[in-house]
N, C-alpha and C positions, 0 to 999 in steps of 0.2 A: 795826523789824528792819532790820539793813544789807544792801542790795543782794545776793546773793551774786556779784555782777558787776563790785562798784564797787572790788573790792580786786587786780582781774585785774591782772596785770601786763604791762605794755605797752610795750614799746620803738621800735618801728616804726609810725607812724601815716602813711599814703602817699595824699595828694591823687588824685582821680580827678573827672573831670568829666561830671557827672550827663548833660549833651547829647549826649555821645557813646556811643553804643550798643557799639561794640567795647572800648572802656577799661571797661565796667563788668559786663560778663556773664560775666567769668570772670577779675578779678584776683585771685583766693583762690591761683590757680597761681604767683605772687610771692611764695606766703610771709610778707608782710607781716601784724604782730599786730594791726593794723586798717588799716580802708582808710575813708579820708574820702571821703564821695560828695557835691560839693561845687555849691551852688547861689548860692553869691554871684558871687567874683570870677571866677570861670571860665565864668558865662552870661550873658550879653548880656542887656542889658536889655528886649530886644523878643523875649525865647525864655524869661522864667522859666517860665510856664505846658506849655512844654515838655519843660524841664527836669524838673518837677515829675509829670509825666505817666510820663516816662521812669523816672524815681526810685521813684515806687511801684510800678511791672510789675516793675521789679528787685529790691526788697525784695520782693514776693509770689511772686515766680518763678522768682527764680534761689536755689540753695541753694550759699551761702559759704564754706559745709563749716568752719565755727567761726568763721570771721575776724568781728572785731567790726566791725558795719555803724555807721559813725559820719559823721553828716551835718552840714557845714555850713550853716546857715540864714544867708538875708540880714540886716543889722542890723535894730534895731531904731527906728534913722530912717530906715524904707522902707517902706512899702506890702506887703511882699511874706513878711513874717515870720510872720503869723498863718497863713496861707495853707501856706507851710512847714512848720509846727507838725503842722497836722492832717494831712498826706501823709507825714512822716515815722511821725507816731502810728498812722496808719490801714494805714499797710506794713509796719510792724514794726521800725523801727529802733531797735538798740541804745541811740545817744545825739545827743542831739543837744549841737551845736558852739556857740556860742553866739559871735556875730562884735560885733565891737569892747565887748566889754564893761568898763565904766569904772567901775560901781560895786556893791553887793550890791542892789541894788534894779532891776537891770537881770537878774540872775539870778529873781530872786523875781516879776517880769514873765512871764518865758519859761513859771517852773514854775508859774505859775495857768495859763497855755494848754496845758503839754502836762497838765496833769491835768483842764482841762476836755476837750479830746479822746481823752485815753484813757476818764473816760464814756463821750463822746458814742459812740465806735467800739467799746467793748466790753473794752478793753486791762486789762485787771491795774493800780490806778491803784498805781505808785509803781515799772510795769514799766523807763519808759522813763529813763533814767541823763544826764545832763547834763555838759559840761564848757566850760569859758570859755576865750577866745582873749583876750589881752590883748596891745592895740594900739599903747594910745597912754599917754603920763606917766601923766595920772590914774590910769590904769585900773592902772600899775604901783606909785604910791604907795597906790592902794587894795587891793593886793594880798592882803592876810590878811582884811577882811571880803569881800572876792570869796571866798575859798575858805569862808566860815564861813558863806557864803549858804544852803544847801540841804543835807538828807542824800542828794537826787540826785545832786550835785555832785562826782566824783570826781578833777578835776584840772584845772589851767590849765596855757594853751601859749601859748611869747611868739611876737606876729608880728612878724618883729625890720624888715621893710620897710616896714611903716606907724608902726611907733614911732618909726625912725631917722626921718621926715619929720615927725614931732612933737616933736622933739627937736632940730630942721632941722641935722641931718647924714647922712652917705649912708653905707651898708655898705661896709666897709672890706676886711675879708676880716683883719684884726688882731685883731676879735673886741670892741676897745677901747672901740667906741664901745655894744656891749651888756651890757657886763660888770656895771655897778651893776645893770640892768636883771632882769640872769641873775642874778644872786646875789639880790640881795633876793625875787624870786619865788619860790625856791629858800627862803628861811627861810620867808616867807608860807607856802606849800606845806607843809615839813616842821613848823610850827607849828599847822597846819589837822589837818594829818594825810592831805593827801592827796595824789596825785601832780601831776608839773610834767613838763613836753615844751619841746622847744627849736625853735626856730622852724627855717625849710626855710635848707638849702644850692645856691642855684641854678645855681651854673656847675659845668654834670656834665663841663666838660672839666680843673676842677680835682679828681681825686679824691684827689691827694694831699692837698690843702688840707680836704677835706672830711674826710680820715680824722683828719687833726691835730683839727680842729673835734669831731669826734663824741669825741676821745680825751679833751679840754677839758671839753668839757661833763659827761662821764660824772666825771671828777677832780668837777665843780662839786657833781656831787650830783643832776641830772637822771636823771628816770628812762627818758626816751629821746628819740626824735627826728621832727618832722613831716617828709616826705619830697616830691619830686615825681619820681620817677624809680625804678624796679626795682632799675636798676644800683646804689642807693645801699642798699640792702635788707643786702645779705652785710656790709658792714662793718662798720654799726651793728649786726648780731646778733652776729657776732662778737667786735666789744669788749662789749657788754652781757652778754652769755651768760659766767658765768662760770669760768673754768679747772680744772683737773682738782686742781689745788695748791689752786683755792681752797677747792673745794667740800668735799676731805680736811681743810684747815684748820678749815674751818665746822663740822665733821663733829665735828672732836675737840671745837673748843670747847662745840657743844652739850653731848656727853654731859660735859664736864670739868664743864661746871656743871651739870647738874642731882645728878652726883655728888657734886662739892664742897657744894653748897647743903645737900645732905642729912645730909654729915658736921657743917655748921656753918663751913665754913672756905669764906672770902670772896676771899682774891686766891691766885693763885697760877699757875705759867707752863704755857704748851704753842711747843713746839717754839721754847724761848726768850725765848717774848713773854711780858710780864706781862698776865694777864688777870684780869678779876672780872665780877661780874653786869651790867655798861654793854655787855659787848661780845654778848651771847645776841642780841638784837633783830636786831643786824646781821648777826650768822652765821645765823639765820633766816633772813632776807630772801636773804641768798644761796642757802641753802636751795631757800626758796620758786620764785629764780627761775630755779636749776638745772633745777627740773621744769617749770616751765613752758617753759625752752629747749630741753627734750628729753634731757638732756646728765642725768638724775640722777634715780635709780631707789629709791634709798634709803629707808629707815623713819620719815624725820627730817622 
């Protein structure tokens, strides 16, 4: 049976660093559609044990008030991943993040650990939801048996600053040197069936730049965007939340087909467009994520 979780829709996923007690007891107030509570690159190497301390009093004690608690764990060439595993599963975390992951066999590692500690701790085994960070070539040529790893497995997200130094070129702010990288994870994904996120935009003094970026992306086909900053929160709901025109559009096309379907008649126009049964799915999906943006109330 599928997740009832795995199909949430996500646009906003916001880095937060697990060591720090003020960034993580009350980001649920940003808004953000999940928040990453992060134990690799954001903790020193001589404080994971801390970090990790930290991480489950926050999973057991602070209530998110819905936001999906999504944690990154250290790779799996570290000491420190198994360890990870069981404090997320024993807290209660929605998902865990899966860091530099390069092939399906690196997912299917993770998901014997978190189903041996949802046993061990008592969890619902098949509670805990997974997703891949894809870092490096490989791991981007491996892209559609990454996503066909697990029914946990609900989406990959590119890390566009570690791939660009395996790729040994540097963030451009052009976009150019991510593009094969975006696209192809983007088919993997919509081939999988499951969702894709776009790696962070880190110069918050560009937010023109970042709003052209997040406009890009959304054109590519992502379904949203990993974040380090609040400030970048309003822009990317705004472009992903979709418009009042669209959701009217969506609105007719539904009922146009299940009407037309009934009569027998397969193509035919709304509001000038030609339309037939390819286009239901997508006016769904806008549907879908009208309500989940707040913005759409409807029977549909």
């Amino acid at each position: 049976m599928t997740h009832p979780d795995k199909k949430r829709l996500r646009r906003s996923m916001m880095f937060l660093n697990c060591q720090k007690p003020g960034l993580i007891k009350d980001p649920y107030i940003y808004g953000a559609d999940s928040i990453m509570l992060d134990l690799e690159d954001a903790v020193a190497e001589n404080q994971k044990d801390a970090a990790r301390y930290s991480l489950f009093h926050a999973l057991r004690e602070i209530d998110y008030r819905g936001v999906e608690r999504v944690v990154r764990i250290n790779g799996l060439d570290t000491p420190h991943w198994r360890e990870d595993i069981r404090v997320c599963v024993a807290g209660g975390a929605d998902t865990i993040r899966i860091a530099k992951t390069e092939r399906a066999q690196d997912v299917r590692v993770v998901e014997e650990a978190v189903t041996a500690a949802e046993e061990e701790f008592g969890v619902p085994v098949g509670r805990t939801l997974l997703m891949a960070a894809i870092e490096s070539t490989r791991g981007v040529l491996n892209a559609l048996e990454i996503c066909e790893s697990s029914e946990r497995l609900f989406g990959i997200a590119l890390s566009g600053g570690d791939y660009t130094k395996d790729l040994q070129t540097v963030i451009s702010g052009t976009g150019v040197e991510l593009a094969g990288a975006r696209q192809h994870m983007i088919i993997a994904a919509r081939a999988a069936g499951v969702q894709c996120f776009d790696t962070v935009f880190t110069n918050l003094d560009d937010m023109e730049g970042f709003e052209r970026e997040v406009r890009m992306i959304k054109m590519m086909g992502f379904d949203g965007k990993s974040l380090v900053n609040p400030r970048q929160i309003e822009i990317v709901h705004q472009i992903f939340t979709p418009t009042r025109k669209e959701i009217i559009f969506a609105e007719k096309v539904v009922r146009e087909i299940d009407e037309k379907k009934a009569q027998g008649i397969g193509v035919f126009t709304v509001d000038g467009k030609m339309i037939d049964i390819a286009f239901y799915d997508g006016a769904m999906r806008t549907l879908r994520l009208a309500k989940a943006s707040g913005v759409y109330e409807g029977d549909l």
